[in-house]
Chimera marker file (.cmm) of the C-alpha trace (Angstrom):
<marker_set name="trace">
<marker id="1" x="-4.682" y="-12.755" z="7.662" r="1" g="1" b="0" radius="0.5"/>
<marker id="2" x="-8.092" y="-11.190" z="7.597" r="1" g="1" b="0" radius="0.5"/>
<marker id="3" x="-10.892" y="-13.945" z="7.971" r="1" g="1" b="0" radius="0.5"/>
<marker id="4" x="-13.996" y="-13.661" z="6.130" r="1" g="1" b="0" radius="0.5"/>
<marker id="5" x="-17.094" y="-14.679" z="8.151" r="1" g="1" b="0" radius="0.5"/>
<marker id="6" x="-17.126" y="-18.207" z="9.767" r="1" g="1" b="0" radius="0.5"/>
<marker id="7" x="-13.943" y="-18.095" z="9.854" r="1" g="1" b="0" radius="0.5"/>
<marker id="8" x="-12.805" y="-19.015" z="6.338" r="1" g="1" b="0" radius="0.5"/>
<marker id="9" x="-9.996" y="-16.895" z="4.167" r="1" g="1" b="0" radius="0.5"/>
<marker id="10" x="-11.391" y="-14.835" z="1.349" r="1" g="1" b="0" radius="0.5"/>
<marker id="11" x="-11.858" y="-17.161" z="-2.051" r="1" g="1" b="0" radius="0.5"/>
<marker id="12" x="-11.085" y="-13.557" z="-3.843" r="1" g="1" b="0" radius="0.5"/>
<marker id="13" x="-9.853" y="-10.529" z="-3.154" r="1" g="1" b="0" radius="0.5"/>
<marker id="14" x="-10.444" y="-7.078" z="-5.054" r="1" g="1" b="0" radius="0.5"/>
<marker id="15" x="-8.442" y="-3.681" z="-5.203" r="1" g="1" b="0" radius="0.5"/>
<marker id="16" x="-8.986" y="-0.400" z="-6.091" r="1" g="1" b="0" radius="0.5"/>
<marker id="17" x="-6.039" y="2.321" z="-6.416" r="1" g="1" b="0" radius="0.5"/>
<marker id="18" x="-6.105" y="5.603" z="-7.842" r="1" g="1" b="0" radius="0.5"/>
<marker id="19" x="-2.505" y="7.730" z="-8.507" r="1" g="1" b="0" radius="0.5"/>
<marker id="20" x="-2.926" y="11.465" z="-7.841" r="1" g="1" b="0" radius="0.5"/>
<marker id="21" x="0.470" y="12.034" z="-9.741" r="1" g="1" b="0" radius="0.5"/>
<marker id="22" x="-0.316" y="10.012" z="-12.682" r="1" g="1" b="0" radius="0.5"/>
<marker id="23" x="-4.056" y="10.113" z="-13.092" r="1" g="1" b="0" radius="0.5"/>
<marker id="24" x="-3.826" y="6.105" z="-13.049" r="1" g="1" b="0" radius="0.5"/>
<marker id="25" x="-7.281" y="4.647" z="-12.016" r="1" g="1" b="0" radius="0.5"/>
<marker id="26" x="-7.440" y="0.572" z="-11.498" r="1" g="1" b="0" radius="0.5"/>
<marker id="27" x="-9.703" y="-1.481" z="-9.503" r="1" g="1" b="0" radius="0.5"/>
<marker id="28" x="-9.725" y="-5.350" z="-9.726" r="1" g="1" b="0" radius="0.5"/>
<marker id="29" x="-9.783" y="-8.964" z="-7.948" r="1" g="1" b="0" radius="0.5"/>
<marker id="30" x="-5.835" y="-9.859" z="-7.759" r="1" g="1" b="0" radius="0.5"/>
<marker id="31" x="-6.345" y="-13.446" z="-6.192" r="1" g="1" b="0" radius="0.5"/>
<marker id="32" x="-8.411" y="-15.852" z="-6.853" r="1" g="1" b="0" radius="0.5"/>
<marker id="33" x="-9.345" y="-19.924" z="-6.149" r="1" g="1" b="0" radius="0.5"/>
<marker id="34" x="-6.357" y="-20.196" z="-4.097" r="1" g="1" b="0" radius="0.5"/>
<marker id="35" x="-3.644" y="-17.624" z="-6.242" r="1" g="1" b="0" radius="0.5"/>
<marker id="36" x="-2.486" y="-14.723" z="-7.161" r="1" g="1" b="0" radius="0.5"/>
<marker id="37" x="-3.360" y="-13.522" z="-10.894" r="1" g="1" b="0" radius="0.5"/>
<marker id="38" x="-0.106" y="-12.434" z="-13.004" r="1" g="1" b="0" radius="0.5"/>
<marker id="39" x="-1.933" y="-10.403" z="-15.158" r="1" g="1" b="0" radius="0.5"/>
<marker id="40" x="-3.768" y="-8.382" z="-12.234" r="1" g="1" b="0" radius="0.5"/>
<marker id="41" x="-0.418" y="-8.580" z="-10.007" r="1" g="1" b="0" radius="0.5"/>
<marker id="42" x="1.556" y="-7.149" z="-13.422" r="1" g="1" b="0" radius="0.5"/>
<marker id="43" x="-1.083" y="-4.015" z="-13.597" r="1" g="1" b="0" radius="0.5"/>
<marker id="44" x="-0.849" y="-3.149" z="-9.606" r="1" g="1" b="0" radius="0.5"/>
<marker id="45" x="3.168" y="-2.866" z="-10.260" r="1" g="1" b="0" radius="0.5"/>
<marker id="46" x="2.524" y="-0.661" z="-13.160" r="1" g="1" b="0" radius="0.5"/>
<marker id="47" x="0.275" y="1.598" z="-11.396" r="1" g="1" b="0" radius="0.5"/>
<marker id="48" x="2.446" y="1.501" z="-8.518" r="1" g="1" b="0" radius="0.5"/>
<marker id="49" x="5.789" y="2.194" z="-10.643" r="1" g="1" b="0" radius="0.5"/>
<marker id="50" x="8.033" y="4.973" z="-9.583" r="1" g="1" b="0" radius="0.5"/>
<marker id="51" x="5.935" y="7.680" z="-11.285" r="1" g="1" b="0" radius="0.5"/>
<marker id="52" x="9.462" y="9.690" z="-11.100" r="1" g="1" b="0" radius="0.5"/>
<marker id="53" x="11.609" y="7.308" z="-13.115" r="1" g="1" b="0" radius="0.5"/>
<marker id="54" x="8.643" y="5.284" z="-15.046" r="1" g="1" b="0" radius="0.5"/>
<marker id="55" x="10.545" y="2.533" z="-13.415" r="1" g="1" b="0" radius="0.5"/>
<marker id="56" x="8.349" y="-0.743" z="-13.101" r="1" g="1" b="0" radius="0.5"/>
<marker id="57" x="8.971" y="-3.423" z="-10.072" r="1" g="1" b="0" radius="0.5"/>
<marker id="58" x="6.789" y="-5.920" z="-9.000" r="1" g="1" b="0" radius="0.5"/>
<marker id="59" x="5.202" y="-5.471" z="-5.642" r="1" g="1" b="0" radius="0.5"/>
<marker id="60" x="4.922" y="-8.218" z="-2.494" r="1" g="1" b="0" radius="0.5"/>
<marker id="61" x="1.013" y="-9.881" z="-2.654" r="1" g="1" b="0" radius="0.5"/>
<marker id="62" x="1.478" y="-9.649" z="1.111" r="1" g="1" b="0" radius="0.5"/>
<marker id="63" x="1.021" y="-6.084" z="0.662" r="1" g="1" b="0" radius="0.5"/>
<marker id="64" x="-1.896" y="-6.244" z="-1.303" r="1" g="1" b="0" radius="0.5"/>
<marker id="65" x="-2.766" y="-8.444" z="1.031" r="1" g="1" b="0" radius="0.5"/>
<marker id="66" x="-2.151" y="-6.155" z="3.842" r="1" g="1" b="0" radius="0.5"/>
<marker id="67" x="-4.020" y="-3.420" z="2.029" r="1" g="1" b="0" radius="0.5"/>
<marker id="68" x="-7.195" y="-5.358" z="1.361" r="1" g="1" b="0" radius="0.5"/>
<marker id="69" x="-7.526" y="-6.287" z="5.217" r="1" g="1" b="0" radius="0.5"/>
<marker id="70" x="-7.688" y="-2.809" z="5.630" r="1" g="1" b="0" radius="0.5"/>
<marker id="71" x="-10.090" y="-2.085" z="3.452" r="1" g="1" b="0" radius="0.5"/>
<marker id="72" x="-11.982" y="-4.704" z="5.153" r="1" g="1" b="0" radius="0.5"/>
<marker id="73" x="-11.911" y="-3.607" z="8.430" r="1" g="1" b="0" radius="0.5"/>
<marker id="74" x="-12.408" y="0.009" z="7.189" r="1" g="1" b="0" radius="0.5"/>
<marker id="75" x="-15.703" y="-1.454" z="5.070" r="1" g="1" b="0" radius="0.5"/>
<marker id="76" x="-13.954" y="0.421" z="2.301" r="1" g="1" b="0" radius="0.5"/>
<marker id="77" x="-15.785" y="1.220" z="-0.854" r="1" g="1" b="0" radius="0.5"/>
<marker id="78" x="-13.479" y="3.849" z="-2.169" r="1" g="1" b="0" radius="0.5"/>
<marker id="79" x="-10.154" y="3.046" z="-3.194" r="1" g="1" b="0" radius="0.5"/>
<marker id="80" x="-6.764" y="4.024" z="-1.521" r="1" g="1" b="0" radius="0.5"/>
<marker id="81" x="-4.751" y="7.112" z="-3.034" r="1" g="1" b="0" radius="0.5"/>
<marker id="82" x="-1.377" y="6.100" z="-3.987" r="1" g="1" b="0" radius="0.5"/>
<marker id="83" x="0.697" y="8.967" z="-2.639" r="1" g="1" b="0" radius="0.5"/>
<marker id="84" x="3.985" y="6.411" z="-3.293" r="1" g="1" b="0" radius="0.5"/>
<marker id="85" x="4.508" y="2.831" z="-4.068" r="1" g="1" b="0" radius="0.5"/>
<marker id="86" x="7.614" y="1.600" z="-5.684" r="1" g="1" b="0" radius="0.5"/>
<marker id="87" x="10.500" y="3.616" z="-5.407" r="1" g="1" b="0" radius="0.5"/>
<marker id="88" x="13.858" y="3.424" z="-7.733" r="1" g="1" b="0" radius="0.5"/>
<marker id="89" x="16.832" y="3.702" z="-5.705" r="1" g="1" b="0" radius="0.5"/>
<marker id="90" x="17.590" y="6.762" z="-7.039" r="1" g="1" b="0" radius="0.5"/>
<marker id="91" x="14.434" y="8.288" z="-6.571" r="1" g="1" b="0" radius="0.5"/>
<marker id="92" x="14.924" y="6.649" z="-2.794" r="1" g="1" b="0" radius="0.5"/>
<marker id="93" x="18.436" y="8.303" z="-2.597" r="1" g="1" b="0" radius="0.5"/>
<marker id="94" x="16.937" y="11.871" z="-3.757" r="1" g="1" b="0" radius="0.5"/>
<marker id="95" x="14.152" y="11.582" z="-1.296" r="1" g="1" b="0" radius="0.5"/>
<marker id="96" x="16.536" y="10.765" z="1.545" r="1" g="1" b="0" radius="0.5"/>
<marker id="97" x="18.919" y="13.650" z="0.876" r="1" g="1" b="0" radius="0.5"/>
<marker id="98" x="16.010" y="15.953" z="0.648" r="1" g="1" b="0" radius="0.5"/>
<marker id="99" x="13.504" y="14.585" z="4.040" r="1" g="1" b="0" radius="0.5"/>
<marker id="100" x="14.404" y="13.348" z="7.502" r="1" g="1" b="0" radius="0.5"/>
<marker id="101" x="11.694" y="11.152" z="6.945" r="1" g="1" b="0" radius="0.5"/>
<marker id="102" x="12.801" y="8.582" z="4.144" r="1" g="1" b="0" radius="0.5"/>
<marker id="103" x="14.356" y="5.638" z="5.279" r="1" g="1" b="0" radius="0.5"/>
<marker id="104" x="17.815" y="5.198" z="3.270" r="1" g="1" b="0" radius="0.5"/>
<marker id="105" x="17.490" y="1.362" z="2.572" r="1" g="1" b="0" radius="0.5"/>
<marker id="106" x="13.391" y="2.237" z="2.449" r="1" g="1" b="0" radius="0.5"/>
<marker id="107" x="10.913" y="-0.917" z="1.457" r="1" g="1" b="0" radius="0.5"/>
<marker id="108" x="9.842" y="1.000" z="-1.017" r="1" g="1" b="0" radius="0.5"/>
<marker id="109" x="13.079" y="0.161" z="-3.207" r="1" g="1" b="0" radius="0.5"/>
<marker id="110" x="12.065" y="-3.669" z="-2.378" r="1" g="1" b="0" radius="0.5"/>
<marker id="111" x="7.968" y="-2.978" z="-3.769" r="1" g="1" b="0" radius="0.5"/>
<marker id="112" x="7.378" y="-4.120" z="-0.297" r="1" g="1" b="0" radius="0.5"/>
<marker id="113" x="5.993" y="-0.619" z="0.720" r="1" g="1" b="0" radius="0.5"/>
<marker id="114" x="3.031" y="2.066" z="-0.031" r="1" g="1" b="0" radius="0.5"/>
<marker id="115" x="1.887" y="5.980" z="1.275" r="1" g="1" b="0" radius="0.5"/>
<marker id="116" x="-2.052" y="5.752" z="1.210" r="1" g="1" b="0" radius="0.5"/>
<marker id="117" x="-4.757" y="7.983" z="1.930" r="1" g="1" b="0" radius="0.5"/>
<marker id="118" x="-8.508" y="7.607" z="1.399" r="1" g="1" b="0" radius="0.5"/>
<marker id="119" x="-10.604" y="10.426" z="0.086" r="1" g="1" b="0" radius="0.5"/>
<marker id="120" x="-13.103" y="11.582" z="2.406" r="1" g="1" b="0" radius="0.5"/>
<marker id="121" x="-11.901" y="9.472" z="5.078" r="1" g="1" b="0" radius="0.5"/>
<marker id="122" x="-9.352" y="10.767" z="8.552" r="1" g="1" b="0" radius="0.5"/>
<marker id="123" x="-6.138" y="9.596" z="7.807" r="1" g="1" b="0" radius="0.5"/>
<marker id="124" x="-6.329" y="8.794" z="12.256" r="1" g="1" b="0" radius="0.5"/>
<marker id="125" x="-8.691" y="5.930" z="11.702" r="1" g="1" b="0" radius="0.5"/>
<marker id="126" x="-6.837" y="4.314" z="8.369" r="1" g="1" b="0" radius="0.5"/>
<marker id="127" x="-3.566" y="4.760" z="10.792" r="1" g="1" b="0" radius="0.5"/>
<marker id="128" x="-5.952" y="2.956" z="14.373" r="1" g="1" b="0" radius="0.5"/>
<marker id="129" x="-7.395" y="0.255" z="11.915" r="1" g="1" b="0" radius="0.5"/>
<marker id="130" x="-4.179" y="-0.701" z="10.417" r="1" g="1" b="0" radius="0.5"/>
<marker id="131" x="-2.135" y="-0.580" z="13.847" r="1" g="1" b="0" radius="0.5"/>
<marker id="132" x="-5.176" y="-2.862" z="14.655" r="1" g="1" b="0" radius="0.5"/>
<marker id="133" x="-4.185" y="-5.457" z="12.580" r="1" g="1" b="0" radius="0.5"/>
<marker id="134" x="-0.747" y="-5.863" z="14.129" r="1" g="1" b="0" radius="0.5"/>
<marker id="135" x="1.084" y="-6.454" z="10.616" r="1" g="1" b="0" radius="0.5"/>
<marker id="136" x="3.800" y="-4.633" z="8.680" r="1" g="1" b="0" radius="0.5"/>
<marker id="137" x="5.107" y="-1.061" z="10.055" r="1" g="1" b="0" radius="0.5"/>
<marker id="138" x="3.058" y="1.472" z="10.020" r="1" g="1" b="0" radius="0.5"/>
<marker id="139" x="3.853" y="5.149" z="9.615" r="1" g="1" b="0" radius="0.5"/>
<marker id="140" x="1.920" y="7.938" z="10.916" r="1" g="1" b="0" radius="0.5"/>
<marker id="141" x="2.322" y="11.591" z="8.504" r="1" g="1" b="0" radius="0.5"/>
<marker id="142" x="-0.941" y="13.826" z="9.726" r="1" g="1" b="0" radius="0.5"/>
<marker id="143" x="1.469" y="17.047" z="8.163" r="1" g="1" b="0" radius="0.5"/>
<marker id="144" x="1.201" y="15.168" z="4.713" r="1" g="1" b="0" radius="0.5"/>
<marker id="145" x="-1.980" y="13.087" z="5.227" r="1" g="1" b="0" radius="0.5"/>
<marker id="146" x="-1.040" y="10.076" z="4.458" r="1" g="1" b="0" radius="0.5"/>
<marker id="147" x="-0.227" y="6.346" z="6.404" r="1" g="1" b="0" radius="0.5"/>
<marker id="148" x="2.677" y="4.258" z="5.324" r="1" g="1" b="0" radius="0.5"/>
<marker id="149" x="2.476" y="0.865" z="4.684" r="1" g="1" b="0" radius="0.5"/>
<marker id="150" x="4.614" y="-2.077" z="4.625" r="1" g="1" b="0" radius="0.5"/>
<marker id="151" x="5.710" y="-6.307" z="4.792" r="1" g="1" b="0" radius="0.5"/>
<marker id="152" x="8.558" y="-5.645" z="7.468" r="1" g="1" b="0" radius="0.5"/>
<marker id="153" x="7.863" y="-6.539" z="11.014" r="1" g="1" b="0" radius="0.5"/>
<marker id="154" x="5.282" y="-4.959" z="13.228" r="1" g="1" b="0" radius="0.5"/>
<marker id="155" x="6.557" y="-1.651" z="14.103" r="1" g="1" b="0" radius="0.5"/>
<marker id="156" x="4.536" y="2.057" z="14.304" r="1" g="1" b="0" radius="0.5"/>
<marker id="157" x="6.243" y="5.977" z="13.919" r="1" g="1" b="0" radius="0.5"/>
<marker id="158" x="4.944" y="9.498" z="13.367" r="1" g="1" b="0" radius="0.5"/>
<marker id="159" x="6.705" y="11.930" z="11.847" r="1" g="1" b="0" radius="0.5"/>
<link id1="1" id2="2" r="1" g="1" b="0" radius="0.2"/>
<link id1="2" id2="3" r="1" g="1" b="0" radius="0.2"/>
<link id1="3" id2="4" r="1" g="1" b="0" radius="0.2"/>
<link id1="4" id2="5" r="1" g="1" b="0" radius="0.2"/>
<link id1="5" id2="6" r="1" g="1" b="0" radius="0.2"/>
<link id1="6" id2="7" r="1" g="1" b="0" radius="0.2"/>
<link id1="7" id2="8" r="1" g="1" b="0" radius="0.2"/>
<link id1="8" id2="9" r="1" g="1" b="0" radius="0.2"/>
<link id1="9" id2="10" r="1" g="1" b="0" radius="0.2"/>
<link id1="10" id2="11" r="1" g="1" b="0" radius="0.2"/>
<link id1="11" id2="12" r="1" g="1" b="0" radius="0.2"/>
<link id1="12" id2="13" r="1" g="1" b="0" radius="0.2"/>
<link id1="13" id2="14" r="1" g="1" b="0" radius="0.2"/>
<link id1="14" id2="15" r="1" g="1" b="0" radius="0.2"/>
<link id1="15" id2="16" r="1" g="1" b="0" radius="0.2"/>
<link id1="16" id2="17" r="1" g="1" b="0" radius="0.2"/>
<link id1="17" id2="18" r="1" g="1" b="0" radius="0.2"/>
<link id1="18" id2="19" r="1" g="1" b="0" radius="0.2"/>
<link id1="19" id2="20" r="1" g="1" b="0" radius="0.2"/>
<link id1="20" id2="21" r="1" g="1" b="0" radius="0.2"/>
<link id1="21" id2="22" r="1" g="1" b="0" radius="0.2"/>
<link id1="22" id2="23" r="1" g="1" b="0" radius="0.2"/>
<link id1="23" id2="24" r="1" g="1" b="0" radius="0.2"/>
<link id1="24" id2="25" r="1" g="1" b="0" radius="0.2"/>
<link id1="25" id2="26" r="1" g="1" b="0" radius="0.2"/>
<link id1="26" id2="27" r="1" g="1" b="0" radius="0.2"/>
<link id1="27" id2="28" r="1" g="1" b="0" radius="0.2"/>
<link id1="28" id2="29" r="1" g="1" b="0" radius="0.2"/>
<link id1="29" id2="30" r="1" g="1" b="0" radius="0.2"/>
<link id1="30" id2="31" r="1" g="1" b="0" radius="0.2"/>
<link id1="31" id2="32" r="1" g="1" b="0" radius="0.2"/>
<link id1="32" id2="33" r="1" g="1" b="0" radius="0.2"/>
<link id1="33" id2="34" r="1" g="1" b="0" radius="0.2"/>
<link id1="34" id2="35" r="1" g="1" b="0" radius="0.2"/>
<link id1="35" id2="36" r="1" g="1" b="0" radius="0.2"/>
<link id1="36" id2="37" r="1" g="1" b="0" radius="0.2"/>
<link id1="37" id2="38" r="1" g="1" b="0" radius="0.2"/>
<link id1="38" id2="39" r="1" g="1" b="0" radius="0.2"/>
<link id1="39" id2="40" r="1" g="1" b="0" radius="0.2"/>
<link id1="40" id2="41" r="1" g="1" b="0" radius="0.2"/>
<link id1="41" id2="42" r="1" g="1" b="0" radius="0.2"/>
<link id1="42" id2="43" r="1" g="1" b="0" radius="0.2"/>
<link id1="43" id2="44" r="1" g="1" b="0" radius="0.2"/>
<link id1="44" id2="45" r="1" g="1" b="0" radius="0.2"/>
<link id1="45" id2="46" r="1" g="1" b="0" radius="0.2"/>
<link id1="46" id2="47" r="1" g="1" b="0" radius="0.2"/>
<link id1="47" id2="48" r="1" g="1" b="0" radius="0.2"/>
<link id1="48" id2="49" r="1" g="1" b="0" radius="0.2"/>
<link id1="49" id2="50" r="1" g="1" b="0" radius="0.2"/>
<link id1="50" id2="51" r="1" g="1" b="0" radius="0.2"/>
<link id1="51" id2="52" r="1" g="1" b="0" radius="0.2"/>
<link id1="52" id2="53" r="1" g="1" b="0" radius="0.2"/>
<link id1="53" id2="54" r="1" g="1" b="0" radius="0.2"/>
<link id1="54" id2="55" r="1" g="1" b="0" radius="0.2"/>
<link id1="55" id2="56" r="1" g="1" b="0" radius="0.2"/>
<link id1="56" id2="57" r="1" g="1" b="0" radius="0.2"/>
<link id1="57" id2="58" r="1" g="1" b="0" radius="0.2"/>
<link id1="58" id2="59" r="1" g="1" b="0" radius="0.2"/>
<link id1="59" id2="60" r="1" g="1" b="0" radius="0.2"/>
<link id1="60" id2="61" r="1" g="1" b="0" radius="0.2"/>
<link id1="61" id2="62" r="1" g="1" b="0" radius="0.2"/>
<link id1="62" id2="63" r="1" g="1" b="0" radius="0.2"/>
<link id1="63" id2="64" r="1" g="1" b="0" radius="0.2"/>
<link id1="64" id2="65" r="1" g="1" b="0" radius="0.2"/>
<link id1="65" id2="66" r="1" g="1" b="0" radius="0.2"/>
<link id1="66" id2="67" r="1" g="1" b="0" radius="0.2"/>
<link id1="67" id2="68" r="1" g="1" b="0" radius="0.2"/>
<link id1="68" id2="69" r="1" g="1" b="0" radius="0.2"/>
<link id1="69" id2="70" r="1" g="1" b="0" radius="0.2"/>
<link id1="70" id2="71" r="1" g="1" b="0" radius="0.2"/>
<link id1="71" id2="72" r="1" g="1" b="0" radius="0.2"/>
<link id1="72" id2="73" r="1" g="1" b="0" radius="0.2"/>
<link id1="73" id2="74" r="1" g="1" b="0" radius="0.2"/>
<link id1="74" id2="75" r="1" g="1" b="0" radius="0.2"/>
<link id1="75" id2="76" r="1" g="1" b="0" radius="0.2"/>
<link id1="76" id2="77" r="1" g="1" b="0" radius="0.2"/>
<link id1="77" id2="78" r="1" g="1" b="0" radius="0.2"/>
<link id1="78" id2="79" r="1" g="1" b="0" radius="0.2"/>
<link id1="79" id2="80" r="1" g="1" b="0" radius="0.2"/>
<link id1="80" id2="81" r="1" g="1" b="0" radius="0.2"/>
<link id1="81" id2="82" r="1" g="1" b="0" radius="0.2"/>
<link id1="82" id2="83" r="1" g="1" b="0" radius="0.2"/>
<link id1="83" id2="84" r="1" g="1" b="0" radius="0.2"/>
<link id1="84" id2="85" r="1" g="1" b="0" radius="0.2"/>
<link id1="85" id2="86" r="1" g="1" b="0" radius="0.2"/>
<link id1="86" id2="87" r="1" g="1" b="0" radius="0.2"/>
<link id1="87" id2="88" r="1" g="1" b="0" radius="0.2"/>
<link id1="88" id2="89" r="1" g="1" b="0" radius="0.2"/>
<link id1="89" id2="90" r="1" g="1" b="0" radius="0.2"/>
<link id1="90" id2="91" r="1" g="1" b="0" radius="0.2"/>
<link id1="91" id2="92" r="1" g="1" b="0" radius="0.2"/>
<link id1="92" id2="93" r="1" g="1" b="0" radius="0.2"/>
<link id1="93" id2="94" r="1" g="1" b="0" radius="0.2"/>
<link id1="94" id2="95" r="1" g="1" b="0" radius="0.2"/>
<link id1="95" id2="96" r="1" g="1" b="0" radius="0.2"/>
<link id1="96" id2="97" r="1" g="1" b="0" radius="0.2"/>
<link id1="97" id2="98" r="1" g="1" b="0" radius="0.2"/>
<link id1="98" id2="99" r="1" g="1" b="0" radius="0.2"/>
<link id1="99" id2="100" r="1" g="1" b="0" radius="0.2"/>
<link id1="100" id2="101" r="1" g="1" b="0" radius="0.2"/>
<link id1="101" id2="102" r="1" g="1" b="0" radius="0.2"/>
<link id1="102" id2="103" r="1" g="1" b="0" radius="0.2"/>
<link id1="103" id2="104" r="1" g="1" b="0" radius="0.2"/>
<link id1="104" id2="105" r="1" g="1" b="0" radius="0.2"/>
<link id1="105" id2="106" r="1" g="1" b="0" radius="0.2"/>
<link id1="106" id2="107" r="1" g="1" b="0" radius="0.2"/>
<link id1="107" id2="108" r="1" g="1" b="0" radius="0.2"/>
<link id1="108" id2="109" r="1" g="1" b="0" radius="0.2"/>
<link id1="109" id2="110" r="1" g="1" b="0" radius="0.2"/>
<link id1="110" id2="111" r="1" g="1" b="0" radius="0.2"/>
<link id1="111" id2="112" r="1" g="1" b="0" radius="0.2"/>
<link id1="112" id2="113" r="1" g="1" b="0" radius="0.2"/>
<link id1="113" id2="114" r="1" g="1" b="0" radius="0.2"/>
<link id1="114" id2="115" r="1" g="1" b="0" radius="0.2"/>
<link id1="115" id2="116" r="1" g="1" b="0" radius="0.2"/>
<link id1="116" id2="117" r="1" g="1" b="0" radius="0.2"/>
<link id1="117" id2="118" r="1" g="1" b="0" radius="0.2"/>
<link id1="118" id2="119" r="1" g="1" b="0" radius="0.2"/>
<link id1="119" id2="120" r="1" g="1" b="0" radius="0.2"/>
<link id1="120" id2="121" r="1" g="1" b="0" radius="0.2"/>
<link id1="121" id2="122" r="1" g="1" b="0" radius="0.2"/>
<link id1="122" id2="123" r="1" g="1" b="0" radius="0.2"/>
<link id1="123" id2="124" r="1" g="1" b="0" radius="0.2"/>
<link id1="124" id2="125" r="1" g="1" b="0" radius="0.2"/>
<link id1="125" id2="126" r="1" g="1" b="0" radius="0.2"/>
<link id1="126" id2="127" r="1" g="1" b="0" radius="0.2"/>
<link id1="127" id2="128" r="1" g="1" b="0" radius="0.2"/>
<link id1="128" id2="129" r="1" g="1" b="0" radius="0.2"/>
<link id1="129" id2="130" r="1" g="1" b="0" radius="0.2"/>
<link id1="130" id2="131" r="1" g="1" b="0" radius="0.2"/>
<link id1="131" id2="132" r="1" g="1" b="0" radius="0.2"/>
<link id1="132" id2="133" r="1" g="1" b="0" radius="0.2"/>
<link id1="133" id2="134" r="1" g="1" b="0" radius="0.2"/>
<link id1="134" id2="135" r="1" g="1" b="0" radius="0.2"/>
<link id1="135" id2="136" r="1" g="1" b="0" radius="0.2"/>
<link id1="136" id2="137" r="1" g="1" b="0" radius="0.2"/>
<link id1="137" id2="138" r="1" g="1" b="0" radius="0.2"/>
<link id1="138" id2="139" r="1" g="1" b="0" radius="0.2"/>
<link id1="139" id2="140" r="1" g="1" b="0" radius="0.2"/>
<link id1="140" id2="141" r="1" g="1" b="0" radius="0.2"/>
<link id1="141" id2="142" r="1" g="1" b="0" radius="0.2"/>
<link id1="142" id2="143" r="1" g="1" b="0" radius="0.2"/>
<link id1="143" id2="144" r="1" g="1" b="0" radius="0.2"/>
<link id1="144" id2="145" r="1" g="1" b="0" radius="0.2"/>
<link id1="145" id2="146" r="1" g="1" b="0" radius="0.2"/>
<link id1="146" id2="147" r="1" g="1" b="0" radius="0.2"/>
<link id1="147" id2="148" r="1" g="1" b="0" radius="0.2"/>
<link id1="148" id2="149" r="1" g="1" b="0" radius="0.2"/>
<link id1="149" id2="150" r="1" g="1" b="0" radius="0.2"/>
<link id1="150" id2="151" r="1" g="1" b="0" radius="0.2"/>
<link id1="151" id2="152" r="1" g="1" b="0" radius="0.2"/>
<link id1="152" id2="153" r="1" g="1" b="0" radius="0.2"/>
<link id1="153" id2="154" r="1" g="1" b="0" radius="0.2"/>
<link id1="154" id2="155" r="1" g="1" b="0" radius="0.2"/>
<link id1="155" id2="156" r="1" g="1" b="0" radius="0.2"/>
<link id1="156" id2="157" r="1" g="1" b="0" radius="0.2"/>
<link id1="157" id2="158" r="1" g="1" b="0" radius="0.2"/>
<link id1="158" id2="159" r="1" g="1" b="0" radius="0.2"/>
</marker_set>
């Protein structure tokens, strides 16, 4: 976990995504005195659905969590381009078939997974600052600009 200054854990932290194939814009605090906030949590899965399918799952706070460390260490004002999030199985099947890339049993079918850029910012310091943080696997694409995130254990790729 990211600590704020003097060492204490954030009282609230704030998101902002933006969905390139949807048009989707949302920025807002998702915890808050100590919890998540089911409302804010149930409009992150919706803007992360499978934008494929429609299909709607939630996604793991440690994730968010994840993501809002980085945008900490990155002093982030921007938010993070949603390249994928959730993924259906059967959008996760079609992807596999189709790139070496695409993990069959992916953590994107568990919401436990997101592709990220940032506008206007090298996808080689998102990808240092996250490895930095020693969390999640981390997935290197500079031919598609974008970093992969996710809640599995600490493990790094490029492809």
């Amino acid at each position: 976990m990211f600590l704020a200054d003097h060492g204490r854990l954030p009282s609230h932290r704030s998101l902002a995504f933006q969905n390139p194939h949807t048009g989707d814009k949302l920025s807002l605090t998702y915890f808050e005195k100590g919890r998540y906030l089911t409302d804010a949590l149930e409009e992150i899965n919706f803007l992360l659905r499978d934008y494929r399918t429609g299909d709607v799952h939630p996604i793991d706070p440690g994730l968010l969590d994840q993501l809002h460390d980085l945008k900490q260490m990155l002093g982030l004002a921007q938010p993070f381009d949603v390249i994928s999030g959730y993924r259906s199985p059967l959008t996760n099947a079609r992807l596999h078939a189709e790139h070496a890339g695409v993990a069959n049993n992916s953590f994107h079918i568990q919401g436990r997974a997101v592709d990220i850029r940032i506008e206007r910012l090298d996808i080689r310091r998102i990808h240092n600052a996250a490895i930095a943080m020693h969390r999640g696997g981390v997935g290197y694409y500079p031919k598609s600009n974008f970093i992969h995130l996710d809640t599995g254990t600490f493990r790094t790729w490029t492809l």
